[in-house]
N, C-alpha and C positions, 0 to 999 in steps of 0.2 A: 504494500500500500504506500503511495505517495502523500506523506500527512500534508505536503507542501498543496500538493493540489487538493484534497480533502476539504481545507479549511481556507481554500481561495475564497476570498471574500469578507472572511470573521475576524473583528477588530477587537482583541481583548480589552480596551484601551475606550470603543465606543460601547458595546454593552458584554459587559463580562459576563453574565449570565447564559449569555446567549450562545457566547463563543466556550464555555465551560460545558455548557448542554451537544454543542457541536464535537468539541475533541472527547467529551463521555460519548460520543454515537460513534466517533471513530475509531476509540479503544475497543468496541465492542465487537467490530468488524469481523471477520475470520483471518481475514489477512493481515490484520495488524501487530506490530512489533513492535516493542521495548527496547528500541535499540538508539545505537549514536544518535543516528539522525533525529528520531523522534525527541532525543533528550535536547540536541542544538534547535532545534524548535522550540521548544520552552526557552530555552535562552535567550533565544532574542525577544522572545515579548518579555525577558525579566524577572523568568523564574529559574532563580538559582539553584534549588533544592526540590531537584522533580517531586524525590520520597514525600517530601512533608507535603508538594503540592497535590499530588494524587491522593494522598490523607484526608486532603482540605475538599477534594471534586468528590470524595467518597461521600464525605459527609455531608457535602451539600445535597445529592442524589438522594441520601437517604432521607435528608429532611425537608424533599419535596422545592429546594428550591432550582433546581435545572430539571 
């Protein structure tokens, strides 16, 4: 899976919920990977610490708000 293209279009920055609801549909994919690339993706929108961020989309999911 290409997250680059995946998430063409989603601006973490104009509504994060949206863009958090987007990259949760594309972790869920079948072809999706935990890999390099997917971690320098997080990095440039600013997230240092994938572990804690996928902590944080977890429990958003769980509490209904993505």
């Amino acid at each position: 899976m290409d997250i680059y293209e995946f998430m063409e279009g989603y601006d973490r920055e104009f509504d994060e919920n949206e863009f958090d609801a987007r990259l949760w549909e594309a972790m869920n994919e079948q072809d999706f990977e935990l890999d390099d690339v997917f971690e320098e993706f997080l990095h440039e929108y600013g997230i240092a610490n994938t572990h804690e961020f996928l902590k944080q989309l977890r429990i958003k999911k769980q509490a209904g708000f993505i």
